[in-house]
N, C-alpha and C positions, 0 to 999 in steps of 0.2 A: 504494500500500500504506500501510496506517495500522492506528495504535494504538489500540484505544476499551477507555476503561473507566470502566463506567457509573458507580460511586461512590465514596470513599475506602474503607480499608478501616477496622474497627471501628465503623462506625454499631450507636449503641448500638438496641437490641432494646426496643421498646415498643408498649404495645399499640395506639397510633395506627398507626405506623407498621411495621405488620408487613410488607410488599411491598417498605419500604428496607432493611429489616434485614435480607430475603432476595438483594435483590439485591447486596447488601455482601460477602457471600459467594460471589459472580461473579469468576472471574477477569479480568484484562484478558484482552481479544482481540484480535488480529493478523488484521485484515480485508485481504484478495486477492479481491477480487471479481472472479467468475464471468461476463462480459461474454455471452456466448455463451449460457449457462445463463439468464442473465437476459430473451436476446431469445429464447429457448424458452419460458420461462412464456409471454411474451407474443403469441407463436404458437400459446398450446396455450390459448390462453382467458383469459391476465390482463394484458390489457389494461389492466387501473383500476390496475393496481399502484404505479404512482407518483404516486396521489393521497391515499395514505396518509399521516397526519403522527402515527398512533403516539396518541391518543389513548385509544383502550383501551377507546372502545363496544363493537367485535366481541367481546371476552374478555365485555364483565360483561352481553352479549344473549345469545350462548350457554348452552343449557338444559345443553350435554354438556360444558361446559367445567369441568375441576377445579379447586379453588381456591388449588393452588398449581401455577406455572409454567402458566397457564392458556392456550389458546390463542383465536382465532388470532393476538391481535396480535402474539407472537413469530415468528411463522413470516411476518407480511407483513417484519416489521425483518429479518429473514435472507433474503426474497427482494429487499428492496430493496438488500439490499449485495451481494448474488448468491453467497451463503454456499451451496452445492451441498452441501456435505460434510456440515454440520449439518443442512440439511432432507432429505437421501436415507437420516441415522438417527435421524429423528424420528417416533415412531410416533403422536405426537399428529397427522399428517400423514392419519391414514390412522382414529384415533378420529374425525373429522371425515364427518359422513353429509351433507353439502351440502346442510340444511335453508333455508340463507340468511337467517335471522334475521338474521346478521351484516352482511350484505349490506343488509336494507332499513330496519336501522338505520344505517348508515353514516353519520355529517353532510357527508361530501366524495362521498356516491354512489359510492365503491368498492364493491367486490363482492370482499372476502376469501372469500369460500365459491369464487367463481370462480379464485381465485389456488391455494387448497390445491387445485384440483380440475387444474391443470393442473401442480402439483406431485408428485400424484399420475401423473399420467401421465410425468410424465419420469421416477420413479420406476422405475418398469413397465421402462420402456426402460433405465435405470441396472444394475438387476440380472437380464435378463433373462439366459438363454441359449438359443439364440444371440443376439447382439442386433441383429444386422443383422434379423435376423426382426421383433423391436420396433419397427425405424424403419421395417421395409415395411408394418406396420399404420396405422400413424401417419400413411401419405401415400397421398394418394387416386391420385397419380401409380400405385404397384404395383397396384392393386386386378386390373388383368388378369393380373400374373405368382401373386399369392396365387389367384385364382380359378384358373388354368389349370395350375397344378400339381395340387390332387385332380383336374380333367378328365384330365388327362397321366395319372394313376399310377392311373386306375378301371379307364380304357383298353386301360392294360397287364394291370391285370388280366382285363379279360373277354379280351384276346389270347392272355394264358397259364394261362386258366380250366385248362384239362384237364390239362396240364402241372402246376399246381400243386396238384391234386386227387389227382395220380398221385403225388406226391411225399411229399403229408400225409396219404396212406392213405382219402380222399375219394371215396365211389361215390354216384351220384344215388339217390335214394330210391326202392324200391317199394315200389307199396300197390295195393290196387283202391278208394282212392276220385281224386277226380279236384280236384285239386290247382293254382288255378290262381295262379300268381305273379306281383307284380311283375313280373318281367323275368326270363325263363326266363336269359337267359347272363351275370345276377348271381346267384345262386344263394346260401341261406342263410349257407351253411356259408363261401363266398366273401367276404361280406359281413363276416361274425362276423371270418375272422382280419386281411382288408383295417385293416378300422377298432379291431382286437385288436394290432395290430403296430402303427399309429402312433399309435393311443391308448396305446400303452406308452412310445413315441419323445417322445410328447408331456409322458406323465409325469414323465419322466425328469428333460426341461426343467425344466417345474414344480417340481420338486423341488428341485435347481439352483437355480432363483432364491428361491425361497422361505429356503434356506440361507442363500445368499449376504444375505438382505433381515434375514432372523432376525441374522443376526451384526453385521450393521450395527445393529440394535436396541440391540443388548447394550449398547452402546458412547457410546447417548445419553445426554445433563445432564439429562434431565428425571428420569430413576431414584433421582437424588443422589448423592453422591459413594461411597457402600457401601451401593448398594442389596442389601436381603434379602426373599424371598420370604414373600410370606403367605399360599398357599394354593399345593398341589400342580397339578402341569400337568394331570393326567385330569380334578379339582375346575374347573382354570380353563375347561377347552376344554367341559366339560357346561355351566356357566352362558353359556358365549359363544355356545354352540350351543344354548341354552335362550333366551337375549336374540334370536336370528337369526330362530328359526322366531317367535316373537311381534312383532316388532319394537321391539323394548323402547326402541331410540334412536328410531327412525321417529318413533315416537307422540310421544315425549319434544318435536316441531319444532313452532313455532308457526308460521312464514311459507309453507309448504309441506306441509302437514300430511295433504295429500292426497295425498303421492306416497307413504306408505306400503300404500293400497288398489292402485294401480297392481301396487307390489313384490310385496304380500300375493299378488296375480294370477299372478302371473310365476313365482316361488319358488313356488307350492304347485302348480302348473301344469308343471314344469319337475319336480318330486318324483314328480309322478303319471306323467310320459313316462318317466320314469329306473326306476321301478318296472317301470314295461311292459317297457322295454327290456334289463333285469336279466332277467325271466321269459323272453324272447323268448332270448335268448343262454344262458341254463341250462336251454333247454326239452328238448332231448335226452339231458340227464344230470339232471334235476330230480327226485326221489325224491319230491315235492310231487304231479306229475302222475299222473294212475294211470291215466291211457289213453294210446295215441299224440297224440305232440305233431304237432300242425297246423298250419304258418302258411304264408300269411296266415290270420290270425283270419276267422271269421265274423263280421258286423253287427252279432251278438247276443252275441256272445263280451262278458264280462265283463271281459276286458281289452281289449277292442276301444273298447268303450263306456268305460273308465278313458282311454284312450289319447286317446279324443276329447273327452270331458270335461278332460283336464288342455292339450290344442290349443285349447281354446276360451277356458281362462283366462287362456294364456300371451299368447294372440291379443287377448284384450279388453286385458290388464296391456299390451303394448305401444299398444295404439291410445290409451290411455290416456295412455301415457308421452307419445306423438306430439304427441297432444293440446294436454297441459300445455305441452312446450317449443315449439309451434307459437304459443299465446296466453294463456298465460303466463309467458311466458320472463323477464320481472322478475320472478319468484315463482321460477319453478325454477331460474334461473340459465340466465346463456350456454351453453347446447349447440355443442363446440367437433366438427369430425371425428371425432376420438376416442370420444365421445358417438351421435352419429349413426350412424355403424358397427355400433356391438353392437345397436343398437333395430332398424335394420332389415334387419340378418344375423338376426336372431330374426323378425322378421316374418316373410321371404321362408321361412326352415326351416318356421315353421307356414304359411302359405298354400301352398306348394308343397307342404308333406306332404299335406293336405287335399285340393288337385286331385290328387296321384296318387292318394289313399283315393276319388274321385270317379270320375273315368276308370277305376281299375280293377273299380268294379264294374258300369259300362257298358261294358267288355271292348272298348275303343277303342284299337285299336293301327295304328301305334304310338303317338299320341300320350301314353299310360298311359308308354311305355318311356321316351320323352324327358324326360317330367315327372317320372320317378323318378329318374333321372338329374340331371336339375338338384337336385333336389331333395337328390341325394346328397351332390352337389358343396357343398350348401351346410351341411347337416349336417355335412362335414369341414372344411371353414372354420369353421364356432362352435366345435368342440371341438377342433379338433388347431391351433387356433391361441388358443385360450385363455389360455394363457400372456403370449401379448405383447398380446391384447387388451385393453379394460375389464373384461370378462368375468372378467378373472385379478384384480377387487377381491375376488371371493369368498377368493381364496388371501390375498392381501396384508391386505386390511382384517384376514380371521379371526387371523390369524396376528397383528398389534399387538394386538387385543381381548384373545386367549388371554396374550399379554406384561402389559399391560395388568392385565388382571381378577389374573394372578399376583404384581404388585410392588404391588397395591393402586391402581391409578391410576384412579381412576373421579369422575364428579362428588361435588364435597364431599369428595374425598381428594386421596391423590398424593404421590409421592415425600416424605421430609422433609428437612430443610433441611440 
């Protein structure tokens, strides 16, 4: 355990040196280093991390970096003392889009972009709930016990299909046209409340940690000592949510500049299946439809053709992704597990959706029922485990942006002294 404190106090304030006169304003700190925490980054992708010596190329290669308390050379000096406490409420941690500017300017060949990214993920696991769920993501050892719990609980329910239909007031549908489904003993309505129940369970989580992450925000040095707000939280989350769908940081990278077409693929591809599946789920009470709702869609159905249009982009933005960290992985950075998981849980959800939309309309059964099946299983693994995924930077990153974009902190701003 040790004292550090970076410079006397009253360094006078001049216009050379305006970075000593902020730092003069630092308290000492009482460094306890994180032993444990420290050999996690380095399991989760940062390896370079103690090739750092603090020089401060990653801060001034940074197109997103602000120009005060700029990052990331702060956040390597707090993983190298294994400071846990100051980087899990650091929301510069998570303004960080892993462009790796920083990375292939390095003069020691570290890779800060690799370090916040596996800071990030311990993160994920830090405020998670539950969190035993977060480290069963994180280890390719669980992969069959997360896989076989949706198999275990579909199971159950085609077992107690009829049973829970009698219960929710559920009658199978008649019509005289001829109707032919997926999987006759998953049935719509089965479906709708199956993944309506733990996409609630799941929310919940979500919500939970996002809390718990927000309040740790509140709490960081980089705000200033009485930080005040400069724009309303509805103002902030429309610009943060106007920055997402353009990618306003993406473009902003110069050493990776091509993984925002990948994203652009994925996120607008991922908007168009969300849309379908919004219609699909309010189609029996949807005041929109003016005739009997149908599904499965037909070939020609206009959301059929949206559905498959937004599978093809999601599909291209992953092969994309593969691509990149396949042979260019000094450009996109070390893809650690954590990494590899979310690319190809989204792969497998689109290739499986697609062979079941294949099989089922060359009426091949079962194999149409097994492939919807897997296909099921894997759909509730991207979204009911979102939370302690990658997947959950949608929540995490949004939520610092929205922090973020409201105390002012944005390139060329930022907290004041």
């Amino acid at each position: 355990m040790a004292t550090v404190e970076t410079t006397a106090p009253g360094t006078p304030e001049t216009e050379e040196q305006p970075q000593l006169a902020q730092t003069a304003r630092v308290r000492p700190m009482k460094v306890d280093p994180d032993l444990e925490f420290i050999r996690a980054l380095r399991r989760s992708g940062g390896e370079s991390l103690k090739k750092c010596f603090q020089c401060g190329t990653c801060s001034a290669s940074c197109p997103l970096s602000p120009d005060l308390h700029p990052f990331p050379r702060k956040e390597m000096a707090w993983a190298l003392w294994g400071l846990k406490d100051q980087l899990m409420t650091d929301p510069d941690v998570w303004l960080c889009h892993h462009c790796n500017d920083c990375s292939t300017n390095c003069p020691r060949t570290g890779r800060p972009g690799d370090v916040l990214a596996a800071v990030r993920e311990q993160s994920v696991q830090h405020y998670a709930f539950p969190r035993f769920l977060a480290r069963w993501v994180t280890r390719p050892a669980f992969i069959p016990i997360l896989l076989a719990i949706p198999a275990v609980l579909l199971g159950l329910a085609i077992r107690f299909r009829d049973g829970i239909g009698n219960a929710l007031g559920f009658s199978p549908p008649a019509g005289e046209e001829i109707v032919y489904s997926f999987m006759p003993s998953l049935p719509h309505w089965l479906i709708n409340c199956f993944f309506g129940f733990f996409g609630f369970l799941a929310l919940v989580a979500a919500v939970i940690g996002i809390v718990r992450f927000s309040r740790g925000l509140r709490g960081s040095s980089v705000w200033g000592p009485d930080p005040q707000p400069v724009k309303g939280i509805l103002s902030s989350l429309g610009s943060v949510v106007l920055k997402i769908l353009v990618h306003d940081r993406f473009t902003q990278c110069e050493t990776d500049h091509s993984r925002s077409i990948s994203h652009f693929f994925v996120l607008f591809g991922f908007l168009s299946l969300a849309l379908v599946t919004f219609w699909i789920i309010t189609g029996p009470v949807n005041p929109l439809i003016g005739s009997d709702f149908i599904y499965p869609f037909s070939f020609w159905s206009p959301w059929k053709l949206l559905a498959n249009v937004g599978g093809l982009a999601v599909l291209a933005g992953c092969l994309l992704m593969i691509w990149e960290r396949l042979y260019f992985g000094h450009l996109a950075g070390t893809s650690s597990y954590f990494d590899w998981l979310l690319v190809w849980s989204i792969f497998l959800v689109v290739v499986t959706g697609f062979a079941t939309e294949v099989l089922h309309y060359l009426r091949m059964v079962p194999h149409r029922q097994v492939i919807y099946f897997i296909h099921l299983v894997f759909v509730f693994s991207l979204l009911i485990y979102l939370p302690y995924s990658k997947l959950s930077h949608l929540l995490y990153r949004t939520t610092a942006m929205v922090m973020a974009e409201r105390f002012g902190r944005e390139a060329g701003e930022g907290a004041k002294p």
